[in-house]
N, C-alpha and C positions, 0 to 999 in steps of 0.2 A: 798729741804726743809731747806736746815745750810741757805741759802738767806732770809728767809723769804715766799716764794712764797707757797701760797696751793692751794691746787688738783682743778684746773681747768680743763674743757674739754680739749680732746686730740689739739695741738696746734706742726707745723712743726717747731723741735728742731733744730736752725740755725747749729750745728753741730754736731748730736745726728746722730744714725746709725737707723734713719727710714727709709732710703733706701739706696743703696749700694754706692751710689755717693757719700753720704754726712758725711764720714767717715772722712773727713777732719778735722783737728784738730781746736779748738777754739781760736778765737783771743778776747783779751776784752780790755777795755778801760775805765776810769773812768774819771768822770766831777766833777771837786767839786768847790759848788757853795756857796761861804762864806756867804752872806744873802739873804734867812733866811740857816742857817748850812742846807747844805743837799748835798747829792753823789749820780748821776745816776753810774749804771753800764751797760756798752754797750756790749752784747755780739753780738760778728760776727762771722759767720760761712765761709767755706772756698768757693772755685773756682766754687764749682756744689751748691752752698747752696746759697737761695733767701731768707732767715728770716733775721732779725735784731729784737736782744730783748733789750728791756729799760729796767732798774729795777730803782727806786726808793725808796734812803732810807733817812729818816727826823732825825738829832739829835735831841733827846730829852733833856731838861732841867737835866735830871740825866746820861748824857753821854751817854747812848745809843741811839742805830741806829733804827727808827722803820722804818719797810717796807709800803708805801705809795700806791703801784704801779704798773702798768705793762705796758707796749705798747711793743703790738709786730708788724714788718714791715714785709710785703712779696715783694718786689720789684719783676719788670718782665725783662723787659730788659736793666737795669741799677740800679748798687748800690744804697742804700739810704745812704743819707750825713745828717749829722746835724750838728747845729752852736749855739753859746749861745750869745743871743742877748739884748739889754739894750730897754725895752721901757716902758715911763713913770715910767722912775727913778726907774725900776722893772725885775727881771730877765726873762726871757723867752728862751724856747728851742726851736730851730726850726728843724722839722725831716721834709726831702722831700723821697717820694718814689713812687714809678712808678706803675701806674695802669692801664697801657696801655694794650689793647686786641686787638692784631693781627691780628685773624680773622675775628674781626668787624672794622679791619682798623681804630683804635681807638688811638692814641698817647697821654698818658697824663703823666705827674707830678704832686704830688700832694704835696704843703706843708703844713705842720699842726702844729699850735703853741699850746704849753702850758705854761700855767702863772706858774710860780713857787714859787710863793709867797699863792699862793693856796694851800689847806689841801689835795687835792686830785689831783692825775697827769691822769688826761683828756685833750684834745686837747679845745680850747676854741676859734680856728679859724681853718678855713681851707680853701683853694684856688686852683688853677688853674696855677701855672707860666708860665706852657707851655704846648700848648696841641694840636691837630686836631684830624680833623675826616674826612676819606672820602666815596664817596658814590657814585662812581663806574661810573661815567657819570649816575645815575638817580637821584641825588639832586645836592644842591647845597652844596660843600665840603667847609671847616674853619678849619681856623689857629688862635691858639690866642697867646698871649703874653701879660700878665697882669705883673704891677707895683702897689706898695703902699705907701701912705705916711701917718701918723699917725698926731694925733691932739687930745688934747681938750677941751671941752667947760664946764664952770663947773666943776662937777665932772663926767661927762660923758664923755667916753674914745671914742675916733672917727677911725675908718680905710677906707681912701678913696682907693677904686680898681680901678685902669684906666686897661680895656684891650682893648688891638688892636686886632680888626678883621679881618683876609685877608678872605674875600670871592673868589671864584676860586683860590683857589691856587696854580695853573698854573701861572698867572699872578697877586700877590698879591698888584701889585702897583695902577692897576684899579682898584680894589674892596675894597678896606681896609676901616672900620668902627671905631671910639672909642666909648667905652662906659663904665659909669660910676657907680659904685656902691657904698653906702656910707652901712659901716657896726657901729655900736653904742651898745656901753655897757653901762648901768648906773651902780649905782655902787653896787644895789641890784643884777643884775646879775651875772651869771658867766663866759655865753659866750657870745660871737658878735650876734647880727640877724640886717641881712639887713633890713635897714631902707628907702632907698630909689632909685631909679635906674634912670639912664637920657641916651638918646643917646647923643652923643656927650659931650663936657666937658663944654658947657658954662651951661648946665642945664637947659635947655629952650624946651628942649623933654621927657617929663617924658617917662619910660619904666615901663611897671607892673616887678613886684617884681621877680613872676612868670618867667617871658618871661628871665629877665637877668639872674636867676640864670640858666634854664635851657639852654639858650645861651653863659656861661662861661663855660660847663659842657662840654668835649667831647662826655662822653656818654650816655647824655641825647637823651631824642625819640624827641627829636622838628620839626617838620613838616616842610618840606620842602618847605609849602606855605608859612609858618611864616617866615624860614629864606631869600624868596624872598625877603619880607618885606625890611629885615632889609640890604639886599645886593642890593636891584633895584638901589642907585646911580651907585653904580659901571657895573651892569649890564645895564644897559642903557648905561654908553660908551662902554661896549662892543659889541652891539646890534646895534650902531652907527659909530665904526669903523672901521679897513680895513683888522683889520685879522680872515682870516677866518676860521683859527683852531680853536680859541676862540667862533668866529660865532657857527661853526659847535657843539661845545660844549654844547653854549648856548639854540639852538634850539632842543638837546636832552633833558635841564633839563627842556624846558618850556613843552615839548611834554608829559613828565610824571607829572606834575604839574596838582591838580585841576585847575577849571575856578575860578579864581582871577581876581579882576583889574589888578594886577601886569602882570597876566599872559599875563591878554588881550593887554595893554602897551608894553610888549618887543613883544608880535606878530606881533605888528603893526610896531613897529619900524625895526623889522627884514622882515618882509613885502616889505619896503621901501627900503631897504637898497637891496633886490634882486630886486628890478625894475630898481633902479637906476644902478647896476651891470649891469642888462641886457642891456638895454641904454645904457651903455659907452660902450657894447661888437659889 
């Protein structure tokens, strides 16, 4: 309460004795961020402790601090880091923290901006930097790796996503996809919403909206017919060429595959590719 914060629902105290591990003492840290005046306070919990709290406080015109705030982080299998970053001549915080799930073979990062030139401390983007998902030889498993670069037009504020997709991840040099998402604030709003999605980067393959965010997501449901789709170059040279772990691979994830064209395409081409084996044997 001396911070400012009121009685919210119960929330895992980064170094509070809600269970026996996390008796470890607090570590804190503070950012202070000259315009507009304002102080986050970081608290970190110790070695068995997965929270990270933000508190946010605004100076007011009469000296005092008023309380703005809260974000709290649960990382899983790696710390959450953040960095105070300059864009469009504005400050911005950037927190990454790990939303990865183990048991669904899920690997992610997630980083999430807030504008800080804003009354209220909410995330106003959020991404993907690094992520996969696998799926066990019965789909087709992705690797991503997205970058950004900002811009704008008017007064509307731009964030281009470039990520790269390794499809089979065994061998991501065959399969790898980019694809583009362009996110847009005007200046009525608060946050980013994607505005438009392409494969590739010249922009001449439009992607529904839909398709890419659930394709940047690791744990998003996207159907393994749709991400044939988007991995058939790659699987075509794997379907085409001489290894045959890969082969072997491929012919379990078209076996569990609805009947697609796609599907029907690497059948055939894996078809050919065992006559021609036989023949040379």
């Amino acid at each position: 309460m001396a911070l400012g914060v009121q009685h919210e629902p119960p929330w895992l105290a980064p170094c509070g004795s809600d269970f026996p591990a996390a008796d470890a003492p607090c570590s804190t840290e503070i950012l202070k961020i000259p315009v507009p005046d304002q102080q986050i306070v970081v608290i970190r919990g110790g070695l068995y402790t997965f929270a990270v709290e933000y508190l946010r406080y605004v100076k007011e015109p009469s000296g005092s601090w008023r309380f703005s705030g809260e974000y709290n982080v649960f990382s899983r299998n790696s710390p959450s880091h953040h960095k105070l970053i300059s864009l469009w001549n504005r400050p911005f915080l950037s927190i990454t923290s790990d939303w990865s799930q183990n048991g669904a073979a899920t690997q992610q990062l997630v980083e999430s901006w807030f504008d800080l030139a804003q009354p209220d401390f909410n995330a106003v983007f959020s991404f993907t930097p690094d992520g996969g998902q696998w799926r066990f030889g019965f789909g087709v498993d992705r690797t991503m790796h997205a970058t950004y670069r900002v811009k704008q037009t008017g007064q509307v504020e731009i964030i281009e996503l470039t990520a790269i997709v390794q499809f089979a991840s065994w061998d991501p040099a065959k399969a790898s996809t980019a694809f583009l998402g362009v996110y847009a604030r005007p200046p009525h709003e608060r946050t980013f919403r994607l505005h438009s999605a392409f494969v590739g980067l010249d922009r001449r393959t439009p992607l529904p909206m839909a398709d890419f965010a659930d394709l940047i997501d690791p744990s998003s449901s996207v159907t393994n017919e749709k991400l044939m789709v988007w991995a058939l170059p790659g699987l075509k040279r794997i379907a085409t060429g001489s290894d045959q772990t890969a082969m072997g691979w491929l012919r379990c994830i078209v076996d569990y595959a609805k009947d697609t064209p796609e599907k029907r395409t690497l059948l055939d081409l894996l078809a050919k590719a065992h006559d021609a084996g036989a023949a040379a044997r």
